[in-house]
Structures are given as C-alpha cells and as structure tokens.
C-alpha positions as CSV (number, residue, x, y, z in Angstrom):
1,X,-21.3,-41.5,104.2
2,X,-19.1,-38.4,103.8
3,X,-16.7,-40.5,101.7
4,X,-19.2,-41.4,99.2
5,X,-20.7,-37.6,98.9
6,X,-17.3,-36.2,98.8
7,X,-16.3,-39.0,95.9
8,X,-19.6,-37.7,93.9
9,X,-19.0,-34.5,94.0
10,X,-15.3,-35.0,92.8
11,X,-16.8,-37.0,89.9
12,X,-19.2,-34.2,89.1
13,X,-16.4,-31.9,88.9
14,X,-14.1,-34.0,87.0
15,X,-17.3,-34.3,84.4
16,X,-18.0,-30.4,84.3
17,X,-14.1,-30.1,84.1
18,X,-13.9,-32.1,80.9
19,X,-17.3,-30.8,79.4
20,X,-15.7,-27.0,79.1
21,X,-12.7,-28.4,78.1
22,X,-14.4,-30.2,75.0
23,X,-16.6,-27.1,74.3
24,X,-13.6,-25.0,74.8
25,X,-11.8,-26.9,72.0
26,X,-14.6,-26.8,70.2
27,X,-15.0,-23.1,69.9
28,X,-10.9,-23.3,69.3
29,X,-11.6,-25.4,66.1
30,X,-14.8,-23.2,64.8
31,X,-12.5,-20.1,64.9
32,X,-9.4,-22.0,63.5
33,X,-11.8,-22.9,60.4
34,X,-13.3,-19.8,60.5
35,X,-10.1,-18.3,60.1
36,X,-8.7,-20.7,57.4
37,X,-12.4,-20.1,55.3
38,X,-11.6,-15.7,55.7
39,X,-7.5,-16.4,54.4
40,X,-9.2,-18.8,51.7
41,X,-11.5,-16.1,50.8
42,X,-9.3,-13.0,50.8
43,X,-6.6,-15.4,48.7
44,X,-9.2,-16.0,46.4
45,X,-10.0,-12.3,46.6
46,X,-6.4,-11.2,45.7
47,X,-6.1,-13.4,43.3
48,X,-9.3,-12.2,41.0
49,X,-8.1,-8.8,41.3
50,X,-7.0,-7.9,37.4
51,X,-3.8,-5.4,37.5
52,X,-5.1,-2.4,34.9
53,X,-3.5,-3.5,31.4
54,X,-4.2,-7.0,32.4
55,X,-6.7,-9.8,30.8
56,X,-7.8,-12.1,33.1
57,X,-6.7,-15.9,32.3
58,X,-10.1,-17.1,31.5
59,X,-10.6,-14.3,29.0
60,X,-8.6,-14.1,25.3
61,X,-7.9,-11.2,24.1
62,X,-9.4,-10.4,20.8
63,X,-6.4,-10.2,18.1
64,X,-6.2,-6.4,16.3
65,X,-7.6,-6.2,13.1
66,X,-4.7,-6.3,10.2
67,X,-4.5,-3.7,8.2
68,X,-4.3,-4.9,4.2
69,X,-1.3,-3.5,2.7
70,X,-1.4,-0.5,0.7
71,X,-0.5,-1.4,-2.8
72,X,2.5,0.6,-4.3
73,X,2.1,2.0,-7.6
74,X,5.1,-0.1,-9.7
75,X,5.5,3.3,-12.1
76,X,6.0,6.6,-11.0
77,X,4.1,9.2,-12.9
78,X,6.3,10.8,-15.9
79,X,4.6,14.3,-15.1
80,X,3.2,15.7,-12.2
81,X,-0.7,15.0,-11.8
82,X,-0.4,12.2,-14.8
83,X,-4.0,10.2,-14.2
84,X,-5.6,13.7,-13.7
85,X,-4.3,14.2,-17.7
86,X,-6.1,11.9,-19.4
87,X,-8.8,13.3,-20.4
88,X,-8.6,13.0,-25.0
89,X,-6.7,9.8,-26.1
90,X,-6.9,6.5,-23.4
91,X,-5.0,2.8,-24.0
92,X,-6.3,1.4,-27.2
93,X,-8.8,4.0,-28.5
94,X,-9.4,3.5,-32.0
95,X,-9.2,6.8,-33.9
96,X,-8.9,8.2,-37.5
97,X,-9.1,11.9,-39.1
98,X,-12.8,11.6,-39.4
99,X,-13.5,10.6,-35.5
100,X,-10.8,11.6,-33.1
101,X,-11.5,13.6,-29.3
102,X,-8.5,16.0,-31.2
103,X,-8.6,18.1,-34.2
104,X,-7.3,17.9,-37.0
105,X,-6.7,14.8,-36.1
106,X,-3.6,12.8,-38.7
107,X,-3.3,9.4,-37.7
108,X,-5.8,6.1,-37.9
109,X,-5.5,3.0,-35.6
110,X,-5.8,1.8,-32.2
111,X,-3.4,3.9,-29.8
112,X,-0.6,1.7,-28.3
113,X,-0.2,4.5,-25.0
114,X,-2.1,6.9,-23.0
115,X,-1.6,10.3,-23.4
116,X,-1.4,13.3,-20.4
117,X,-2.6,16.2,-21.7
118,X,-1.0,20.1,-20.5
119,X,-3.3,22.9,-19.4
120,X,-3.8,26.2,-20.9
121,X,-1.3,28.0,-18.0
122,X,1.2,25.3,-19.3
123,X,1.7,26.1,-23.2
124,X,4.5,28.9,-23.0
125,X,6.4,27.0,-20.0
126,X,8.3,24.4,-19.4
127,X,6.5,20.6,-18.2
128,X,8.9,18.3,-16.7
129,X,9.2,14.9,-17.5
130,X,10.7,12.2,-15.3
131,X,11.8,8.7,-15.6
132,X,8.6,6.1,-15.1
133,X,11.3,3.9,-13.4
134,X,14.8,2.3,-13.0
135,X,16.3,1.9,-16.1
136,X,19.1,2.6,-19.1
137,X,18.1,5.3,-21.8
138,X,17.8,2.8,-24.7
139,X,17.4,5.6,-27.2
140,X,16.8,9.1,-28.2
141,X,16.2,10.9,-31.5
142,X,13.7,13.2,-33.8
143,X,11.0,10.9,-34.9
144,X,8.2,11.8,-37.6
145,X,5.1,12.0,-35.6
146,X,6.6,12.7,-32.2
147,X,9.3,15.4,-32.7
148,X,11.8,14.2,-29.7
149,X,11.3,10.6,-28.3
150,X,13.1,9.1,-25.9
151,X,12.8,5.0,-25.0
152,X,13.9,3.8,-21.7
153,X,14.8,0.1,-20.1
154,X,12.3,-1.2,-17.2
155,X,11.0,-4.1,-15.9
156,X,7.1,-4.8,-14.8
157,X,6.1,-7.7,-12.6
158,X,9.2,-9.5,-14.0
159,X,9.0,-9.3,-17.2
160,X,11.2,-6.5,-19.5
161,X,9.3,-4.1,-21.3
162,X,10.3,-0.5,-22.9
163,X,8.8,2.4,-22.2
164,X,8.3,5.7,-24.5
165,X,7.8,9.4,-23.9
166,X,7.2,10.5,-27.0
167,X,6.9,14.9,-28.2
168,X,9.9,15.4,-25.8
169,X,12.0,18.7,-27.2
170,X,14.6,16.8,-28.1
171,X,17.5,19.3,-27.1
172,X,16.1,19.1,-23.4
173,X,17.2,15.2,-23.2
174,X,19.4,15.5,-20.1
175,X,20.3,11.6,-20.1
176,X,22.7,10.3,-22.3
177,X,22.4,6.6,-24.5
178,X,23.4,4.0,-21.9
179,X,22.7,5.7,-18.8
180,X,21.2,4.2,-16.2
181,X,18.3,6.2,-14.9
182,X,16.0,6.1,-11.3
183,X,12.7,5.9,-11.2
184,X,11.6,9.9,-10.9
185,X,15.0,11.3,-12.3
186,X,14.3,14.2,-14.9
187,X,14.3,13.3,-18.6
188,X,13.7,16.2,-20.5
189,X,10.9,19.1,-20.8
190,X,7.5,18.6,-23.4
191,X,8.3,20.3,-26.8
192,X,6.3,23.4,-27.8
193,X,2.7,22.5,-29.0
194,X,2.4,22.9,-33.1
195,X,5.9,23.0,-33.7
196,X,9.1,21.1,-34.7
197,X,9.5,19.9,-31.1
198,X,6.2,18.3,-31.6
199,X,6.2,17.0,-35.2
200,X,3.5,19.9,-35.3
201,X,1.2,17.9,-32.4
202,X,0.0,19.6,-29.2
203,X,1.9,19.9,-26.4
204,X,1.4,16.4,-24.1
205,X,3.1,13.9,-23.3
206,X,2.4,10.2,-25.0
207,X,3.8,7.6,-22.6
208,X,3.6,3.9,-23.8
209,X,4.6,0.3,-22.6
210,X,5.7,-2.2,-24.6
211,X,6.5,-5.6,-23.6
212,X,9.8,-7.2,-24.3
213,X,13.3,-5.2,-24.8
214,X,13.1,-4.6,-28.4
215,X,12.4,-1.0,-29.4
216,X,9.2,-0.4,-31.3
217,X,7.7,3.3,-31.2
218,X,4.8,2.7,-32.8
219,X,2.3,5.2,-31.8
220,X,-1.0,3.2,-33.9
221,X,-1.3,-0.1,-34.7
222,X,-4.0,-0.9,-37.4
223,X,-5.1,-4.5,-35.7
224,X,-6.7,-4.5,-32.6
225,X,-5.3,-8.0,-31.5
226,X,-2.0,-6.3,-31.7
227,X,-2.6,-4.1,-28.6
228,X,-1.4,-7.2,-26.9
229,X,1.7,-6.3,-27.3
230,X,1.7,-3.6,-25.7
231,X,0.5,-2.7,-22.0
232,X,-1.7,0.2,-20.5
233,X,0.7,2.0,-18.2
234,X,-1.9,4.3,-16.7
235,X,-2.8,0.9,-15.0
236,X,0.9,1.0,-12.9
237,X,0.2,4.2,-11.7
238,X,-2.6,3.8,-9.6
C-alpha cells in the first residue's frame, strides 16, 4: 500500500514538474516574440525617421521652376538712352514738307531708319556715338542730306546687313576705312544741329539697317514695298 501512494505521488510530481516547465517555456517564447515585435518596431521606427534635407523615398521632389532665358538685345544702342529718343521720326513713317512731326521739314518718302533725337542740355555738347556691333567701317564721307555718315559691316540673325549713322561731324570719325570695329567701340560725336555737320538738319542721330552688304544710304524711299529692304533696328535693341 505504501508503494503504490508513494508511486502516485511521484507521478503527481513528475506531472506538476513538467506543467511549469511548459508554462515556463511558454512565458520564454511570449517575451522572445515580444521582444522581436519592440526590435521590429523601433527598426521600423529608425528607419521612417527623414534626416533634415532629406525626401522621403515614397515622396518626389517637385522639380524647380526654370527660369526662361533672358533675351539679349543683338545691337547695342549707338547712343546712350537710344529707345528713350524716339520720339519724331519711327521705321517707315511716311512724311513730306507739308506733314512731317519736324519743321521745316525737306524731304518726302517713307523713312528707311529710326531716328534718336538729342535734348535741349545736349545742343552745345558733344553726343557720343558707338558702334551698333562687330564690324569693318565700310565707309565714311560728307553726304548731301546727312553732313558726315559713316556705314559699318554687321551681321543680324545670319544674314549681312549694313548699318548707317548718319549727321555724324565728319572730322570726329575716329575709325579708319577697313577697320574692324566692336560692338560699343566709339565712332564719332553728332554734328552741330543747323549746320554743315548736319547738312543744316537738327542734331540726332539717324541709324538705319539695310539688308545685304551693298552700301545704299538712302534716307527715303518713295515706294512703300521698298521698306523691305531695309530693317527696323530699334527692333534689335530691345
């Protein structure tokens, strides 16, 4: 009888042994995956955390806006403040004795340049005028109508054209026949107003562009259709 009590109450032993051993593990296995779910959640933690400076991968970043170009003007201005100076005779105004923005008015036609007028303060002083861009000095000489003129080599959008600065004081020339100018190099000074210098015009300065590298220093034509040939160069200034 004391065999079989003391065999039971080995077995009950042996039983509650191997019951704390199984909740034992377990509570072993609930921490061990307890603590792989915390290192999961403080990897995932880490790795959402953006550095400042930093877009996260899921997000693009928006491309800057691009800036358009600023256009550069393809002639410089013959005299300082040019557009500002055209206030009497534009490209192509059609103009004779009888109906002219200028008196007394001596020529009829349709005006192949622009001219840039000079300001009171500017009569008795001398008004620079520079080279409209790179170029040979094609030409220079006394011309009826302009007093000194002066014809220069250049080249707009491709294509050869001529340029003319017209009631120049022809003694002022700097530039010699031949010689290769830069765009904004000095030419020469205007001529008084109602003189000589002028061919007895006021004192401005009439700049025109005509296509191709013959000379022509026409200041009227008497067709319209014939402005064609010749190109508004207020227009490369801006």
């Amino acid at each position: 009888m004391k065999k079989i009590f003391f065999a039971l109450f080995t077995s009950v032993l042996m039983i509650g042994g191997c019951m704390n051993s199984q909740t034992q593990i377990s509570d072993n296995v609930a921490v061990s995956s307890a603590s792989q779910q915390n290192a999961q959640n403080a990897a995932l933690t880490v790795t959402s955390r953006q550095t400042p400076g930093q877009t996260a991968p899921s997000q693009q970043q928006a491309d800057p806006p691009q800036k358009t170009p600023a256009t550069n003007a393809q002639l410089a201005e013959p005299i300082s403040n040019a557009l500002s100076r055209i206030t009497k005779k534009t490209f192509g105004l059609k103009v004779s004795p009888g109906h002219s923005p200028v008196s007394p008015e001596k020529f009829s036609g349709y005006h192949t340049g622009v001219d840039f007028e000079t300001t009171p303060d500017e009569q008795n002083i001398d008004v620079p005028i520079y080279a409209a861009c790179d170029g040979k000095l094609l030409m220079k000489k006394i011309a009826t109508g302009y007093g000194g003129v002066a014809v220069q080599s250049c080249t707009l959008n491709g294509a050869a054209v001529t340029i003319i600065y017209g009631h120049l004081k022809y003694t002022s020339i700097i530039p010699s026949v031949g010689q290769a100018l830069t765009a904004g190099e000095k030419i020469a000074v205007l001529g008084k107003g109602y003189s000589s210098e002028t061919s007895g015009e006021r004192k401005h300065l009439h700049f025109g562009v005509h296509k191709g590298t013959g000379i022509n220093i026409l200041g009227y034509v008497q067709v319209a259709s014939q402005l064609g040939n010749w190109l508004d160069g207020s227009k490369y200034m801006q």
